[in-house]
N, C-alpha and C positions, 0 to 999 in steps of 0.2 A: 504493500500500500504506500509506505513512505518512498521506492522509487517511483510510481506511479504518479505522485504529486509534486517529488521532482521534475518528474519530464513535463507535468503537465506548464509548471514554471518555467519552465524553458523555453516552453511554447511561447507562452505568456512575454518571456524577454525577448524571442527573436521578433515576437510580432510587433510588440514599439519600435523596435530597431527597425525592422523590415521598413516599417510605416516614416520614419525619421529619414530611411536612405530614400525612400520613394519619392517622399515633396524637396526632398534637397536635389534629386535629378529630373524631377518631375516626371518621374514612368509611373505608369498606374502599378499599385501595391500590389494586385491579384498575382500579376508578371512574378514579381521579387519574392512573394510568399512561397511559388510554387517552386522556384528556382531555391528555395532558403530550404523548403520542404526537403527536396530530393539531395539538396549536400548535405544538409542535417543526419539523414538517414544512413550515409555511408559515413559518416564521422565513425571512429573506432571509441566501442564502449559506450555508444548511444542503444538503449534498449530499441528495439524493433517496436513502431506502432503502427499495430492495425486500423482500419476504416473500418470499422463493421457495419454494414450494409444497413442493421437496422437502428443503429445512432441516427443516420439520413438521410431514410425515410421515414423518421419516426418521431426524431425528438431533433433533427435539425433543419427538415423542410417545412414543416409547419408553422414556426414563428417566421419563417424567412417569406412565405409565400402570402401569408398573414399582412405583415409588415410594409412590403409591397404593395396590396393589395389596398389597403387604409392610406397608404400614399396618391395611389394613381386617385385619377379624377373619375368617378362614375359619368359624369356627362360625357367628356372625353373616351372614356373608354367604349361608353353606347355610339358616342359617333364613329368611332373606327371599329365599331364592329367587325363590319364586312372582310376588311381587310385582316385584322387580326383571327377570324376563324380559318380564312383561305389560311394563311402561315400555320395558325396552332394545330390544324386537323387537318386540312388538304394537304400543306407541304410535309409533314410528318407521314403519312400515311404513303404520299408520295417515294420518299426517300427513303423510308424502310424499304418499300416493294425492289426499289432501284437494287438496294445493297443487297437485297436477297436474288433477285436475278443476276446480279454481276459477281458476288461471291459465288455461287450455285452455277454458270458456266464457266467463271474464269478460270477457280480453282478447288471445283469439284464440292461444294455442300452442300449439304443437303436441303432444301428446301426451306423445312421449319428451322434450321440453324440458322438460315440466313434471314427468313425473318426476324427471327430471337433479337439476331445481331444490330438488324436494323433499326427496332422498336429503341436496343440498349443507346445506339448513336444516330438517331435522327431528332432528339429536342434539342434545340439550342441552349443555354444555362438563359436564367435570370438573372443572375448575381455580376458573373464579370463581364459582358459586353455591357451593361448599362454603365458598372463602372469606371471603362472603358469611355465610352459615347459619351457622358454627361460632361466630363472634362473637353468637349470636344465644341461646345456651343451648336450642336447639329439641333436644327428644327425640331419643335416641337412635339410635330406628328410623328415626327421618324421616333423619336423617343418613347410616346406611348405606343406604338405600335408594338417596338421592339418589349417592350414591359410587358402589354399584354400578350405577346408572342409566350415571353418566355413563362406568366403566369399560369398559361394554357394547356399549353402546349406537352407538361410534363405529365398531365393527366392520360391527353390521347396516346402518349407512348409509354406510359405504364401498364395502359390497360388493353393495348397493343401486345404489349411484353407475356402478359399474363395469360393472353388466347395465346403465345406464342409456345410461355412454358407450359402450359395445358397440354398443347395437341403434342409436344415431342413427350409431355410423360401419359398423355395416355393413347397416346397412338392415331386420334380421329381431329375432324376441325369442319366445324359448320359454319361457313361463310354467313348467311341469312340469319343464324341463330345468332353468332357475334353481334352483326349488325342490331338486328333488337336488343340484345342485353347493352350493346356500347348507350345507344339514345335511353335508356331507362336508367343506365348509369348516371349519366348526365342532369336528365330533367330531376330526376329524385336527389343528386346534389346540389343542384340550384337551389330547391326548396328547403332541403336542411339547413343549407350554409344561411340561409335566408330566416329559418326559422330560430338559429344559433345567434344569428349578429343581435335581430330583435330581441331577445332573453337576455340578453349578457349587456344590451343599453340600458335594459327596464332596470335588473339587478345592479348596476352600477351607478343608476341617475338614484335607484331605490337606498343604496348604500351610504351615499353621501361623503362618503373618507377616501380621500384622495389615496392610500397606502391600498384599500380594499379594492376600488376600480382599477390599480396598475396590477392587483392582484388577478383579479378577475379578466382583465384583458389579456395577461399572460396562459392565463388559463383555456379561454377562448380557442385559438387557434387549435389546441390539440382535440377538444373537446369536436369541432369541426372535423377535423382529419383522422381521429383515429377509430369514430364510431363506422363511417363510409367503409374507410379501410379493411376493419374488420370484418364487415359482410362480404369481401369481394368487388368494393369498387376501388377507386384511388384516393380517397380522399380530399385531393389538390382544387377540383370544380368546387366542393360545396367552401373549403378554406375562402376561395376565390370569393364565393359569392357571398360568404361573411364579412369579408374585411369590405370589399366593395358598399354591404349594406353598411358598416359601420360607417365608412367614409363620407357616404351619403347623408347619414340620418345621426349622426355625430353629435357634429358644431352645437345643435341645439340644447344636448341632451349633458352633452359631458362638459363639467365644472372647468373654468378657468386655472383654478390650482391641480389638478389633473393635467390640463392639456398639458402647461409647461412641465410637471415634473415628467409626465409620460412621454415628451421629445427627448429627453437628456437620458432618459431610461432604457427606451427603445431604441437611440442613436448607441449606447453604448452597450446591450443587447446583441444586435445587428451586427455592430464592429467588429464584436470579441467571438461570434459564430463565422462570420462568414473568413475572418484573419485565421481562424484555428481550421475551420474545414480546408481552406487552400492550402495549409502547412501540412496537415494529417495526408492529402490527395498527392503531394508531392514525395512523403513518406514511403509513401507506396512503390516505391522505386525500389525501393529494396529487397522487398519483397517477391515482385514480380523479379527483379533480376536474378534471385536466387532460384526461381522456378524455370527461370528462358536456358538455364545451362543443361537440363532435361530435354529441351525443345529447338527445332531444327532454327537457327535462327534467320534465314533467307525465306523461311515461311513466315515467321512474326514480320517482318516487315515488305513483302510483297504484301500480304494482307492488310497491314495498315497500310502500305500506300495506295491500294484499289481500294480501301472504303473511304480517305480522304480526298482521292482523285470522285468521286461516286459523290458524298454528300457534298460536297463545293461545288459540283458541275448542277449536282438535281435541285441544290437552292436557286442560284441563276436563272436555270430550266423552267422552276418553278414561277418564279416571282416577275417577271416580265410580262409572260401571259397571261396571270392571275392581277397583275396590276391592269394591264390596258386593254385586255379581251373582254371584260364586261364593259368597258365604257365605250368599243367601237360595237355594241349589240344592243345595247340601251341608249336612245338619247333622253329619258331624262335622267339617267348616272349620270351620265357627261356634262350635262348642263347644271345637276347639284354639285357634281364635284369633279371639278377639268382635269385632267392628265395630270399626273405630276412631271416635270424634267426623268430624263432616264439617268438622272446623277442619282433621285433618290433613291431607285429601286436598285440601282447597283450599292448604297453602303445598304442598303435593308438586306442582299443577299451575302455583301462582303460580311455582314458581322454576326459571324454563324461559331461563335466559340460554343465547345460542350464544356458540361461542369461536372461536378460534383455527385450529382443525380444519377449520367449515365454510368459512373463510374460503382455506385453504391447497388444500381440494378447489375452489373456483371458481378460485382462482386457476395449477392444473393443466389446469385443461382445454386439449386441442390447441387450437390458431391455425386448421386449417383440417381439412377433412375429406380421407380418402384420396383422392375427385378432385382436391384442388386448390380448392375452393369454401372463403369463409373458413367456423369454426366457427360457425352460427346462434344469435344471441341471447345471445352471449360475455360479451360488453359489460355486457347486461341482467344478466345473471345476477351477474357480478361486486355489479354494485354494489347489488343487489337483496341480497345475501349481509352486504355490507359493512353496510350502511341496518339489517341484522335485528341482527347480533352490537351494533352502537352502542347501537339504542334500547334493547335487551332489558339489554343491562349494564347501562347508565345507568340507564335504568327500573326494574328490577326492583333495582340495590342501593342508590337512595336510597331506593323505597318496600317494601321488605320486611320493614325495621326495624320502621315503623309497623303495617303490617300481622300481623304477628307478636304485637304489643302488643295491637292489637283483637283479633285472635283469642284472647288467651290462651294461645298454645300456649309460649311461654315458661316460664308458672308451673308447665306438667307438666313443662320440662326442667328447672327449677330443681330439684324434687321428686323427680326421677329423680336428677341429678346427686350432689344429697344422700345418696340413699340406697345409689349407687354405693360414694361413699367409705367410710360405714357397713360397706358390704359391706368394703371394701378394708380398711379397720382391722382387722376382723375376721379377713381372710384373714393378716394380716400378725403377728398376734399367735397365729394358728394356725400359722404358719410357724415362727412364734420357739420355740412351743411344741417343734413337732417336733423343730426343731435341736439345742434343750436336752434331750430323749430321745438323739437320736441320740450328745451329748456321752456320755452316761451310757455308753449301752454302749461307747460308743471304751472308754471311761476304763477298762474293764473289761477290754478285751482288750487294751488297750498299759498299760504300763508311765508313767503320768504323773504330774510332779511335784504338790505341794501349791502350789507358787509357781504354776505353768502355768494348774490348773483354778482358782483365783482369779484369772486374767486375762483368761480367755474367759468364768467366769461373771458375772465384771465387764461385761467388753465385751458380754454378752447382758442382764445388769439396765440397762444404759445404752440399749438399742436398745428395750427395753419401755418404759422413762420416756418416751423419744421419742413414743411415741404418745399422742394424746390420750384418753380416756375416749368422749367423744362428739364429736357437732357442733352443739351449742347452742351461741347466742353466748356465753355466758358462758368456756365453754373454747374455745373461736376464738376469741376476743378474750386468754387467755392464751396459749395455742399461736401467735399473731401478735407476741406483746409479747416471749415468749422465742427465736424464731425473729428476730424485729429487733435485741435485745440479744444474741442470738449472730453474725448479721453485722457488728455494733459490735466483739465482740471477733475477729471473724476479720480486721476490717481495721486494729485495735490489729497482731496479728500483723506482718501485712503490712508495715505501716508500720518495726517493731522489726526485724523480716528487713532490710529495703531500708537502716536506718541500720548494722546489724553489716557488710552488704556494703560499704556508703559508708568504713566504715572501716577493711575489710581485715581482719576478722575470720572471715570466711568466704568460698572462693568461689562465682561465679556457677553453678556447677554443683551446689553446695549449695543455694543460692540455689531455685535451679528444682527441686531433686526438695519444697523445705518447700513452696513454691509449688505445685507439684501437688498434694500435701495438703491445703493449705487450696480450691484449686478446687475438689475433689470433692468435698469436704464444703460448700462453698456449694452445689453443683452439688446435692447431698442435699437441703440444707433447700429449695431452688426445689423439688423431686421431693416433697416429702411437705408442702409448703404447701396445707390445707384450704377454699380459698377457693371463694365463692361470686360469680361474674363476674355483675354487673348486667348488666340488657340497656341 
């Protein structure tokens, strides 16, 4: 146990360091982690750590999918529907078939192996191409797509996977029957995950304590994912459709002192599963490499390079005609929503990394089949899984950067970006607007001093200055100089506080409520800082 908690620290230290080399060269972390993973494991005298397959799927996709899922936008998400099913279910379904035909004539497998194989590496990850992209200012849309891509998209290949291991252990596979059980999987996840998010609002708006609702929020996602699971579906649709409803029906419902401690909760949550699962996934090096000395090694990598030449070529394949074939068959698609440039469906195909997921489904599959005979092509499959999530990280997050840059799809996010915040000033000065109405009438049915209504319409002249005018540099460059000279005097503050305590002029419980004051309000100005992130 005590080396167990060692290593587990070690993790712990490589992952700040990882995280510290990362914004000092500016490469996305997922890159560094996985690369820290795999030399970690051949250090001499580092114990061997396993992935076990049911860590996550069990206890490390659920908050991850959760999480996400409460982030993206429900409105957003329903407009891009369309889009995001063709990827989540068409291009998946797609792309298994591909690798099961091109594995099964190129180099002889068997049928259901090769679908096995496919279901294992046809989703995309959620995790690291977002974290990838976001640093990249790429549009909007291309961003939620990609999110609900990868939100989706893990269910249709799990449960892909499952008809796959079904018919090699029991010998048979009904096309028509799948097909019913897949849509009954579905609709009856929607409804749960639906029937889960509304419970756990009512109990947590019911609760009223900020510590009980982070509790019960934590609780949620599993409670989503592991009833589905258990009956035989994936759990991942109905999580989806939880976090979606919370996102939705939220705002109203969950307390202001909830929301903020549950960003700071959930962002450090988030951090420390997805830093540990990219260390643990790179670990696995070791492992497999101790198994490849058994195995012919010009087979493990002819196979990994025919299913990564296969899933790169069938996203491509995919997503071109799925992008512009419904809109030259439709004209009222095309006149709701015109073509996009063929820049954006090439980074929507470019950025097809596997994660985590496909690696924990090869690494589930049985040992041996119901006779007794070991499981066929086990071995292969592993590391054929492992060979795809490596290159496709590595590869796709050193050159997307660049590729993003020739494409230009940058400068429409940058442009988008802009005009968001424009929106956002706007809404926020129409907000202030309202407020100061609504002051009015209070004023009028209650009974308020002349002292009173000069301190709120103080405190609302002060929230209007706050905003800038526009966002031309010349006032982004003022709005940056008074937001820097006000963290100057917030940590004058700071400083004056810590010497009154030093000499017993106040105490530390003084201390800590001025200190929260001054946090939130640094915590303000990071919140309404105007910046424009270079690619």
């Amino acid at each position: 146990m005590e080396a167990k908690f060692q290593t587990f620290l070690i993790l712990l230290s490589v992952l700040a360091g990882v995280a510290l080399a990362a914004r000092r060269f500016n490469v996305a972390p997922a890159i560094l982690l996985m690369l820290a993973g795999v030399g970690l494991a051949f250090v001499p005298g580092m114990p061997a750590v396993e992935l076990p397959p049911e860590l996550v799927l069990l206890m490390v996709l659920p908050p991850l999918i959760y999480s996400a899922s409460v982030a993206m936008s429900w409105r957003e998400f329903r407009k891009n529907l369309r889009p995001i099913v063709l990827l989540a279910v068409g291009a998946v379904i797609f792309t298994a078939a591909l690798v099961a035909a091109a594995t099964h004539y190129m180099i002889g497998l068997p049928w259901t192996i090769g679908f096995l194989l496919g279901a294992i590496v046809a989703p995309p990850d959620v995790v690291a191409p977002l974290a990838i992209a976001r640093r990249l200012n790429m549009p909007r849309r291309l961003l939620v797509i990609l999110e609900g891509e990868g939100l989706a998209n893990d269910a249709t290949a799990l449960i892909l996977y499952r008809f796959a291991l079904a018919a090699i252990m029991v010998g048979h596979f009904s096309l028509p029957l799948a097909a019913g059980e897949f849509l009954l999987i579905v609709a009856s996840e929607i409804a749960f995950g639906i029937g889960v998010g509304w419970l756990s609002l009512r109990l947590r708006k019911w609760s009223g304590d900020p510590q009980v609702e982070l509790t019960l929020s934590l609780i949620t996602p599993y409670v989503s994912y592991w009833l589905p699971e258990h009956i035989g579906g994936s759990g991942v649709i109905a999580t989806v459709a939880c976090g979606l409803y919370v996102s939705w029906n939220g705002p109203l419902l969950i307390s202001s002192a909830t929301r903020l401690q549950g960003i700071f909760f959930w962002d450090l949550v988030i951090y420390l599963i997805e830093g540990v699962l990219f260390l643990l996934t790179g670990f696995q090096m070791r492992a497999l490499y101790e198994k490849s000395k058994a195995f012919p090694l010009d087979d493990i990598l002819i196979a990994t390079a025919l299913v990564l030449v296969i899933i790169v070529a069938a996203r491509f394949a995919w997503l071109y005609p799925a992008t512009y074939l419904p809109r030259m068959l439709s004209k009222s698609l095309r006149k709701r929503d015109p073509a996009p440039p063929w820049q954006w469906p090439f980074v929507l195909a470019f950025t097809g990394v596997r994660g985590a997921v496909s690696l924990a489904a090869a690494l589930a599959l049985p040992f041996t089949l119901p006779d007794g005979d070991a499981f066929p092509y086990r071995d292969l499959i592993l590391f054929v899984a492992f060979g795809v999530i490596f290159v496709t990280l590595i590869g796709v997050g050193l050159t997307l950067p660049p590729v993003v840059r020739w494409l230009g799809v940058a400068e429409a996010g940058r442009n988008e970006h802009a005009a968001e915040h424009e929106a956002e000033i706007a809404a926020r000065r129409q907000a202030l607007d309202a407020a100061l109405k609504s002051l009015d009438a209070l004023t009028e049915e209650k009974d308020v001093s002349d002292e009173v209504m000069r301190l709120l319409r103080a405190r609302h002249d002060i929230r209007i200055s706050q905003l800038p005018d526009s966002l031309d540099p010349t006032h982004h460059d003022v709005s940056a100089a008074g937001t820097a000279l006000t963290r100057d005097l917030i940590t004058a503050e700071r400083r004056f506080i810590h010497d009154l305590l030093r000499d017993g002029q106040i105490t530390d419980e003084t201390r800590r409520r001025i200190e929260r004051d001054l946090d939130l309000e640094e915590a303000s100005l990071a919140n309404r800082e105007y910046r424009r992130t270079p690619l």
